[in-house]
C-alpha positions, 0 to 999 in steps of 0.5 A: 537311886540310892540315898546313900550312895550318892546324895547329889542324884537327889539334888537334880532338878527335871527342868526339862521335863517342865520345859516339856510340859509346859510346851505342851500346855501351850500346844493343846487345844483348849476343848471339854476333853482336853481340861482333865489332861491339863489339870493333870499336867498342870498338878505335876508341873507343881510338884516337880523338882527343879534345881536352883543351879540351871539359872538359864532354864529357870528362865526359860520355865518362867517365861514359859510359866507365864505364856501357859498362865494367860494363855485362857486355857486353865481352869481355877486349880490349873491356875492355881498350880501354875502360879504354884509352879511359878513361884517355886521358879521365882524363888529359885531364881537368884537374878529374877531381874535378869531377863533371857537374851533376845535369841533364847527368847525368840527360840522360845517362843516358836 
């Protein structure tokens, strides 16, 4: 998009692109082939755009975020692009403290 002619389609974040990814993280097999195809994924989770204003899916990437990092799958740099990623979302937050409801987590997690 154009800059100039609207400044606020630079402002949105692809929270649901990282949602996506990051399910899919958690859905891939953890074998000698699938490690490049995690790194990568796991390097673009890091440099993904995410808006400070979707509170809810904010929380939801760092519940996400964290399942991905103990899930045993990541080697050292995925690792270190998802805490990246992570710390990125726990800024962005402004109630880390607020935890998702009950419903949305268990939605979550299936």
């Amino acid at each position: 998009p154009n800059k100039d002619s609207s400044s606020d389609a630079w402002d949105l974040g692809h929270e649901e692109l990282a949602e996506r990814l990051l399910h899919e993280l958690l859905c891939v097999p953890k074998t000698t082939l699938s490690k490049p195809y995690i790194s990568a994924i796991c390097k673009a989770l890091s440099a993904i755009p995410i808006s400070p204003l979707a509170t809810t899916a904010l929380k939801r990437l760092r519940v996400l975020g964290e399942r991905v990092r103990d899930s045993g799958k990541l080697d050292k740099p995925a690792a270190k692009d998802i805490s990246t990623f992570l710390a990125a979302v726990k800024l962005l937050d402004q109630d880390p403290n607020t935890q998702l409801a009950d419903e949305e987590l268990q939605a979550l997690v299936r």
